[in-house]
C-alpha positions in Angstrom: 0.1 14.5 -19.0 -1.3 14.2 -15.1 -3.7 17.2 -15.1 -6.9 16.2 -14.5 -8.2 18.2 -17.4 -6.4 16.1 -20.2 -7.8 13.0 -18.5 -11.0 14.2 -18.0 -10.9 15.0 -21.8 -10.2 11.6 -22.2 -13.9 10.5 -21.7 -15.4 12.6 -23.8 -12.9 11.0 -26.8 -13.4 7.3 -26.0 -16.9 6.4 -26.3 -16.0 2.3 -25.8 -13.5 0.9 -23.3 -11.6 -2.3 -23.7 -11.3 -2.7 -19.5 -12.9 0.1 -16.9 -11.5 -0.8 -13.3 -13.2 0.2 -10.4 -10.5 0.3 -7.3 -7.3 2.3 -7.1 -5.4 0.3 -4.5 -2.6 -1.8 -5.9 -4.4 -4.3 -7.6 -6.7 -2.2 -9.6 -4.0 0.0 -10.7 -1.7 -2.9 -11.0 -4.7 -4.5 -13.8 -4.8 -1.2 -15.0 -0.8 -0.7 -16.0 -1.2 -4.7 -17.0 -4.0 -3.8 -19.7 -2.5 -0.2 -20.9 1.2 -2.0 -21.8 -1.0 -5.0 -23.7 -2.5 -2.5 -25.9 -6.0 -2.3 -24.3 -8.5 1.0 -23.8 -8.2 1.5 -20.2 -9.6 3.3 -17.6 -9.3 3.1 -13.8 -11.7 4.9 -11.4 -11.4 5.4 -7.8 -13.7 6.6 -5.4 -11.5 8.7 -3.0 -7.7 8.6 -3.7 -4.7 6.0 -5.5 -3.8 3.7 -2.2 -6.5 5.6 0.1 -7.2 1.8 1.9 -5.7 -0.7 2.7 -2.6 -0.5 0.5 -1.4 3.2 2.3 -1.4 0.8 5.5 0.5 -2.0 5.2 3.4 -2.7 7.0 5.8 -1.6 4.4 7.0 -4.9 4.0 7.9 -6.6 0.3 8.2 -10.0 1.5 7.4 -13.7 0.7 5.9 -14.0 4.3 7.9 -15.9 6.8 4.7 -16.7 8.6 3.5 -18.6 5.2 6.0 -20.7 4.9 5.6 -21.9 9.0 1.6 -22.7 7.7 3.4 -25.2 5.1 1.7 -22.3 2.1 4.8 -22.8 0.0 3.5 -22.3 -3.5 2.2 -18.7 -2.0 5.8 -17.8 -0.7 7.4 -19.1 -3.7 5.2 -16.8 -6.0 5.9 -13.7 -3.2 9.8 -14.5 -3.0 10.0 -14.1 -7.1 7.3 -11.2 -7.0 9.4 -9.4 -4.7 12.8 -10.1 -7.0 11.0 -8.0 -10.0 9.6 -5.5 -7.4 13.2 -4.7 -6.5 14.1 -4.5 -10.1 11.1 -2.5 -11.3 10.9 -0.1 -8.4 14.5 0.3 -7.5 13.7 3.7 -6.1 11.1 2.6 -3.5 12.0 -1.0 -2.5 15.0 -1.5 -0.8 16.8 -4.7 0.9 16.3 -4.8 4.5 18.0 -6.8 6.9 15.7 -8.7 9.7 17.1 -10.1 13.1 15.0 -12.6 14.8 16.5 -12.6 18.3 15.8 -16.2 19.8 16.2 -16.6 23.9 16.1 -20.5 23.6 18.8 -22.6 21.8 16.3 -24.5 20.0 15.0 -21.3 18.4 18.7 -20.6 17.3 18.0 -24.0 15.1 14.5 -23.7 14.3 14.5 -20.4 12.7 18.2 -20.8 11.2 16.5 -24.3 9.1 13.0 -22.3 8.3 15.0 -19.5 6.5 17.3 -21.3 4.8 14.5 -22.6 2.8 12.8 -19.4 2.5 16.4 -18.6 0.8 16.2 -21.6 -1.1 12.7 -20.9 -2.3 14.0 -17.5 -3.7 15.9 -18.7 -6.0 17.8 -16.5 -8.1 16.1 -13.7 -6.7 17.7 -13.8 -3.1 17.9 -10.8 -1.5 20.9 -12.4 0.5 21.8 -15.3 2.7 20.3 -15.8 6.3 22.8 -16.6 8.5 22.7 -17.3 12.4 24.4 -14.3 14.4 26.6 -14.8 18.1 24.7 -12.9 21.4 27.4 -9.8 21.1 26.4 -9.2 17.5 23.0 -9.1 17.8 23.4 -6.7 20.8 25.6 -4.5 19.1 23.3 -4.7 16.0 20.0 -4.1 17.6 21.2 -1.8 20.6 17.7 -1.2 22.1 17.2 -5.3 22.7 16.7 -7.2 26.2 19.5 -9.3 26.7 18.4 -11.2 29.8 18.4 -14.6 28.8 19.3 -14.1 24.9 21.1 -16.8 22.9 21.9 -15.2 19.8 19.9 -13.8 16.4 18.9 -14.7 12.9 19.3 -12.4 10.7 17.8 -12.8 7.0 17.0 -10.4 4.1 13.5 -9.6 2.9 11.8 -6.3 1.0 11.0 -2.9 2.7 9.0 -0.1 0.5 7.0 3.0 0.6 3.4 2.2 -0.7 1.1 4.9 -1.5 4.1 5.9 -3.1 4.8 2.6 -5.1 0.6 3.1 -5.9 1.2 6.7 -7.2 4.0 5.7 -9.5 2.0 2.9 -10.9 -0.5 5.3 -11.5 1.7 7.5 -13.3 2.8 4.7 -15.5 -0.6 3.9 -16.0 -0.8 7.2 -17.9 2.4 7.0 -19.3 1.5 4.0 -21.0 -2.2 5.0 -22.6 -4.6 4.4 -19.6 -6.7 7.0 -18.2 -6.9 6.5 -14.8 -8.9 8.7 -12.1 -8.9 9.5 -8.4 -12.0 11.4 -6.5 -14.1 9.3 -9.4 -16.8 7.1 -7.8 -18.7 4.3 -9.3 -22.4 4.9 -8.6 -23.7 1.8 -10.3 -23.1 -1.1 -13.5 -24.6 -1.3 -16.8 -25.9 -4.4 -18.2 -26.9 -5.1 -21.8 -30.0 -7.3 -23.2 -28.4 -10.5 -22.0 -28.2 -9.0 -18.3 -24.3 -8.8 -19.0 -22.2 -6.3 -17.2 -21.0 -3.7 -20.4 -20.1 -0.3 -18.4 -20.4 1.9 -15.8 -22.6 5.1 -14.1 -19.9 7.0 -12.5 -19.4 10.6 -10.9 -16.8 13.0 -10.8 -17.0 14.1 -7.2 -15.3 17.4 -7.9 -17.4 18.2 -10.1 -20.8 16.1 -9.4 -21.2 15.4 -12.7 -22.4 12.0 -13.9 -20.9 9.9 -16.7 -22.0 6.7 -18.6 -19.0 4.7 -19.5 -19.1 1.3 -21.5 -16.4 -1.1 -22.0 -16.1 -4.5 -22.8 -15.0 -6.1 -19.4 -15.9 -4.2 -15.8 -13.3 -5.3 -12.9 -13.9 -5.1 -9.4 -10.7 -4.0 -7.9 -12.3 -2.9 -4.8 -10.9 -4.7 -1.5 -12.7 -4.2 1.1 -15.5 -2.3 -1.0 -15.7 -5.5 -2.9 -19.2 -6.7 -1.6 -20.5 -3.2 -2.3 -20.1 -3.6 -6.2 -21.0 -7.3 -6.1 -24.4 -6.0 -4.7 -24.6 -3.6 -7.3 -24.3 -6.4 -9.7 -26.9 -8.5 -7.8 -28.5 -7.6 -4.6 -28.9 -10.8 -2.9 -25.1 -11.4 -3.6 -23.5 -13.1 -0.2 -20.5 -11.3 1.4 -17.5 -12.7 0.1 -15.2 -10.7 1.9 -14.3 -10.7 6.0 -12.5 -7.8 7.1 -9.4 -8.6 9.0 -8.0 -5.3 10.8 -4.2 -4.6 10.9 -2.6 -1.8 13.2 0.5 -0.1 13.0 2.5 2.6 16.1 5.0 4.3 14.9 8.1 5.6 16.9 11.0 8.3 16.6 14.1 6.1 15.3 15.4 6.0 18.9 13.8 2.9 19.6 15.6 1.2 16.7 18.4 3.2 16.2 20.4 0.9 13.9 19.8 -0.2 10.6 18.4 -3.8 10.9 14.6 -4.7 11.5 13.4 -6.6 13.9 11.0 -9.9 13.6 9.4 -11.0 16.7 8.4 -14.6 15.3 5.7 -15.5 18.0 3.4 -13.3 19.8 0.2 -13.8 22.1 -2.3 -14.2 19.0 -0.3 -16.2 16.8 1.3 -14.0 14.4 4.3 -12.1 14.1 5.1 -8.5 14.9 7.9 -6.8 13.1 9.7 -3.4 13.9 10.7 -1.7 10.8 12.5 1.3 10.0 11.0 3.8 7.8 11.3 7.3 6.4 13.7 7.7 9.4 11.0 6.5 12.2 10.3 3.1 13.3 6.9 1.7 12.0 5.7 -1.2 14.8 2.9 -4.2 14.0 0.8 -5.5 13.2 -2.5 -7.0 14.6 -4.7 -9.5 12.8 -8.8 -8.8 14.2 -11.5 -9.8 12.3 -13.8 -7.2 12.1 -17.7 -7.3 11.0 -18.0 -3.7 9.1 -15.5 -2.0 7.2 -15.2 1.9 6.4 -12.5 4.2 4.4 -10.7 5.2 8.2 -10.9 2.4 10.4 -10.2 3.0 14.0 -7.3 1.1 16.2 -8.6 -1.1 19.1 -7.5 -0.2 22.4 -6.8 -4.2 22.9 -4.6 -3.8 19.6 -2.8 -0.9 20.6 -1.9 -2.7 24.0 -1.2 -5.9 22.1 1.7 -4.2 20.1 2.9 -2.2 23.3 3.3 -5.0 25.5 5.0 -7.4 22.5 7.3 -4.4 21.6 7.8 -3.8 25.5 8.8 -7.4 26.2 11.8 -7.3 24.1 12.9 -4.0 24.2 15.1 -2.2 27.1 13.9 1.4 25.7 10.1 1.3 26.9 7.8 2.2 24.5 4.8 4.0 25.9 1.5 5.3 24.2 2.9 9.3 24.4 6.0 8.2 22.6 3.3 7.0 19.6 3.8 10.0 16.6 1.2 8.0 14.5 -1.3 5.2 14.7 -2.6 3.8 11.9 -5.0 1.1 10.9 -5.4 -1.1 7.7 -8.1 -3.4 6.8 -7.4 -6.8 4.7 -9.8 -7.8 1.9 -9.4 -11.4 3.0 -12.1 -14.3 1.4 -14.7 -14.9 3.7 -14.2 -18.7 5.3 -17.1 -21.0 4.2 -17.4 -22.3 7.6 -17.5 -19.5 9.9 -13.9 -19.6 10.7 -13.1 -16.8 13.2 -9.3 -17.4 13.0 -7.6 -15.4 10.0 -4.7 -17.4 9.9 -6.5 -19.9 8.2 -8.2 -17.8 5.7 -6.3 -17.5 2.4 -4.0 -14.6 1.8 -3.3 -16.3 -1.6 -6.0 -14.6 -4.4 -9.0 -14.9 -5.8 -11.4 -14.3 -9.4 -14.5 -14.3 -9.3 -16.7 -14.5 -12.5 -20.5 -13.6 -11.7 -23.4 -14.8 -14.2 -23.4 -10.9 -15.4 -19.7 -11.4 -16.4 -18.5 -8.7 -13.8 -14.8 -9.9 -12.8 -14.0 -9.5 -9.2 -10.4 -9.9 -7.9 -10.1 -10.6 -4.5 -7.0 -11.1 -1.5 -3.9 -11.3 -2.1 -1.2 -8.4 -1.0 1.0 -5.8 -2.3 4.1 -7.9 -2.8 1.8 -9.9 -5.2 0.0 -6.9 -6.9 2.0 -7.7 -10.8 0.7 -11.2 -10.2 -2.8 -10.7 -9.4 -3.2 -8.4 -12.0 -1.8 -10.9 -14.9 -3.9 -13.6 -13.8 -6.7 -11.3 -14.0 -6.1 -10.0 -17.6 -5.5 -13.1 -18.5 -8.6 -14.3 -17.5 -10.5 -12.2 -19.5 -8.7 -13.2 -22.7 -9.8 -16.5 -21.9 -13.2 -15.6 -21.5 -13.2 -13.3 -24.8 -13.9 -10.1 -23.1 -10.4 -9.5 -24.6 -8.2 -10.3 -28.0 -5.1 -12.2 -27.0 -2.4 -10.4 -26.0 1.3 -11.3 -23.9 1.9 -9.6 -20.3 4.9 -7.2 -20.6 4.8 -6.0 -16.5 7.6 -8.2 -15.8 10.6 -6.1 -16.3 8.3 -2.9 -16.9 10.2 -0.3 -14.8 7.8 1.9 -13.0 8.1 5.4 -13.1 10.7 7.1 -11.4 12.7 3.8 -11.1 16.5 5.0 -10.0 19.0 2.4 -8.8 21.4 4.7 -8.0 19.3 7.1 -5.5 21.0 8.3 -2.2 19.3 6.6 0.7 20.3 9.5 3.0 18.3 11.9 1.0 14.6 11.6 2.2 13.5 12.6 -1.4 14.9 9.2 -3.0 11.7 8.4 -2.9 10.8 10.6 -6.3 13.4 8.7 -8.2 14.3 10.2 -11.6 11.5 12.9 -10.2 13.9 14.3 -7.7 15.2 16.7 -10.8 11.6 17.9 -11.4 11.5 18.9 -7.4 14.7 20.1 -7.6 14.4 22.4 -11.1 11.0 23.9 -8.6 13.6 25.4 -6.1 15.3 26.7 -8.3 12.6 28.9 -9.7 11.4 29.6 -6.5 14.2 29.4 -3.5 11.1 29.7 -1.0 10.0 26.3 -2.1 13.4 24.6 -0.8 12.1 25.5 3.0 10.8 22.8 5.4 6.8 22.2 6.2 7.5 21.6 9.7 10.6 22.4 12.2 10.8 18.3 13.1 9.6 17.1 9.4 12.5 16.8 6.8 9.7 17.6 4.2 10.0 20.7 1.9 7.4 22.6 0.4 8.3 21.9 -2.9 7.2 18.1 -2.3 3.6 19.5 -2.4 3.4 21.4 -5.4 5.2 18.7 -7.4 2.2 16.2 -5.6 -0.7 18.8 -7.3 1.2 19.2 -10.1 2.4 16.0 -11.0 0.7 12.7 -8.8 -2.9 14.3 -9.0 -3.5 15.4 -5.7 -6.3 17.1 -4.9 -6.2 17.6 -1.6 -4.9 18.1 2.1 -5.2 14.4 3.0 -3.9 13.3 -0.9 -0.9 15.2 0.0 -0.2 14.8 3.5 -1.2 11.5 3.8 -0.5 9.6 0.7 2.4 11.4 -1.4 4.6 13.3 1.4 3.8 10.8 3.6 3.6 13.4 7.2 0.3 11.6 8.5 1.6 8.3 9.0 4.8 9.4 10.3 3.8 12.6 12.9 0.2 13.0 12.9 0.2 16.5 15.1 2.8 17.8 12.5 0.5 17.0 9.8 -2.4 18.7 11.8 -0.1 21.4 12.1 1.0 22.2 8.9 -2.6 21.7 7.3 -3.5 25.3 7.0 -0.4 26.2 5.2 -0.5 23.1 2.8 -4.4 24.6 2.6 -3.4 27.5 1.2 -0.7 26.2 -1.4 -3.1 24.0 -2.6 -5.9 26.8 -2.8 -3.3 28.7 -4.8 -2.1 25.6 -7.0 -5.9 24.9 -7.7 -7.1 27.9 -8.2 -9.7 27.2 -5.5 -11.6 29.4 -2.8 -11.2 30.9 0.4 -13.9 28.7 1.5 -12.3 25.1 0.1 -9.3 26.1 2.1 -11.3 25.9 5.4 -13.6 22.9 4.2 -10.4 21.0 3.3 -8.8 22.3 6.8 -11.3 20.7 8.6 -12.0 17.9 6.6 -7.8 16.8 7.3 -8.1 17.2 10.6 -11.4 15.0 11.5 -9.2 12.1 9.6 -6.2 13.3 11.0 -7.0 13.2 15.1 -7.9 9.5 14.6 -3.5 9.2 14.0 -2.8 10.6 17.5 -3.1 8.0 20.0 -4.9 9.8 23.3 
């Protein structure tokens, strides 16, 4: 059902597409799974790899956004809060309730903060994921062992949304299928298609496995794109203005000894203005993030040295454990599609994280901002915008209570393959065939090797960096493990792929020039 063969086949049997997507982050395969379950022809296309941007980068947060509500934005939060309600219901495997702790060292932040989140509790409605509640000085120390307690009054804690998202993007992908779409990684869009009338009725694509070039038509062409979305509004007209400003996002992650316990921690006001949150993950602690608006974008945008000193020096002013740049296992950065300001803003506070469709005169549909916790929502508005434009017959959403694939409620946290879901018995049934499997990648990585032939096999990878990067998620968790494990993940996949001697060491080398941007020197 995944093999890229079956899919491929696909465009060789469907000569007219209701909807091609262009954009495999959440939000194009988010309108993708939206279209498939309403009964339309769908196919999603994506240049490198499902999640390869900005949604493998995020801070792993599900949240209405704390900071939003501060700005006054409550409409945003209130959509978030409810988004982030279904996300937990749809994706039980992935998204999980995590407890934050604001620590406050003034009495008047004890207030302030216990007032704000009561109406971010309020706001959620029936889909609370718990009560915030105001915590005594020797609770939050013995909670959050690793704080400074010169000076501190007491904590916050409330509840918010923690998830794995390249993950959450691979599964959605995978449901895509399982629902009728045909949807395509390593696939990249080398121009549109217009009819008569100048209107936008397909795409020029190429398989970049295989170089070769397809013509695809459809009835509606979305632009999915993020931070690429200028680059296909171009294509649809060059003299189209940028739309899109490029805010950069980084993130340091840190063994769990810096965090040891289970609760998160929000540091509600830092030096530029936003927040910075410590968060576990996958067993580490992920650190961030930064908010710099940048002038160019690319696929592997690099970490600032005035961000990575920014998130050392917050982190290091409220922890007693100091966090230093060798203790960094991975650096990451994100970029943020955000709408470009009309008026030359150069704060990105004030530029709107709510989203945004675009209709050009050719009829191309852009879809623009937004985040991951709002990727269901973006994508509903979106189809239903081309119903109203007839590009599309009328037709209900049905993503609301859609489960995603692999969606488990009862999965065992302590296992690191909850992740897979239902999918752990497919990982486990590959052990069993072959014991050999059930052996660890790397001596300080709980990762088997199992976890990368079920990625070829079954989430259409193709590659080192698909693997190691976006399904067993090594890269962003120990970047020298990854870097040492590639050759051996090399020659699985060469194996799996029935690929050359000669991929192996392109695909080595390949990993590791993306790969030595992670360690932090």
């Amino acid at each position: 059902m995944f093999k890229r063969e079956t899919l491929l086949k696909q465009l060789e049997i469907t000569k007219d597409w209701d909807v091609i997507i262009i954009g495999g982050g959440a939000t194009g395969l988010g309108v993708a799974l939206d279209c498939a379950t309403r009964g339309f022809k769908t196919l999603l296309l994506e240049q490198v790899d499902f999640a390869k941007g900005t949604s493998s980068r995020s801070t792993k947060l599900v949240h209405g956004g704390v900071r939003y509500l501060a700005q006054g934005n409550i409409d945003l939060v209130r959509e978030a809060l409810y988004e982030r309600g279904l996300l937990l219901q749809n994706a039980s495997h992935l998204v999980s309730n995590q407890s934050f702790i604001i620590p406050n060292y003034r009495w008047w932040d004890n207030f302030f903060y216990t007032v704000g989140l009561k109406m971010y509790d309020f706001l959620a409605g029936k889909l609370s994921f718990g009560k915030s509640v105001r915590i005594k000085k020797n609770e939050t120390i013995s909670r959050l062992s690793t704080l400074k307690t010169d000076k501190l009054k007491g904590g916050v804690v409330y509840h918010d949304g923690q998830f794995d998202d390249s993950r959450l993007a691979v599964n959605i992908a995978q449901s895509c299928i399982e629902n009728g779409a045909t949807v395509l990684n390593h696939f990249k869009v080398k121009n549109l298609q217009k009819d008569d009338k100048g209107l936008v009725n397909g795409v020029i694509a190429i398989d970049t496995q295989t170089n070769t070039e397809y013509t695809l038509n459809a009835k509606a062409v979305v632009n999915a794109t993020g931070v690429f979305t200028d680059e296909v509004l171009q294509m649809d007209n060059a003299a189209a203005a940028d739309s899109i400003r490029p805010s950069q996002g980084i993130h340091l992650v840190f063994d769990k000894s810096f965090l040891p316990g289970n609760d998160a921690i929000m540091i509600p006001k830092t030096d530029d203005g936003r927040v910075l949150f410590l968060v576990p993950w996958h067993n580490r602690v992920v650190v961030g993030t930064t908010d710099t608006l940048l002038d160019s974008h690319s696929l592997e945008p690099k970490p600032l040295d005035k961000e990575i000193d920014f998130v050392l020096e917050t982190a290091n002013r409220y922890l007693n454990k100091k966090a230093s740049k060798d203790d960094v296992l991975s650096i990451f950065a994100g970029l943020r599609p955000l709408a470009a300001p009309k008026d030359k803003s150069e704060k990105t506070k004030e530029i709107s994280r709510s989203h945004k469709i675009i209709i050009s005169k050719s009829e191309l549909i852009t879809i623009t901002g937004g985040k991951w916790t709002t990727y269901r929502r973006m994508a509903q508005d979106t189809v239903n915008k081309m119903i109203e434009l007839n590009k599309l017959p009328d037709a209900q959403c049905k993503t609301q209570n859609l489960k995603i694939h692999g969606a488990d409620t009862g999965v065992d946290r302590n296992n690191h393959l909850y992740i897979y879901g239902t999918d752990q018995k497919g990982i486990a049934q590959l052990v069993n065939e072959n014991p050999s499997l059930g052996e660890n990648l790397h001596p300080r990585l709980e990762f088997t090797k199992a976890e990368v032939i079920w990625a070829v096999r079954h989430e259409m990878a193709r590659g080192i960096e698909d693997v190691l990067a976006r399904r067993v998620r090594v890269l962003f968790l120990d970047a020298k493990a990854a870097i040492e494990i590639a050759p051996l993940v090399g020659e699985m996949l060469r194996e799996e792929l029935n690929e050359t001697v000669d991929w192996r060491a392109n695909q080595i080398s390949e990993f590791i020039k993306v790969a030595d941007q992670y360690i932090l020197k």
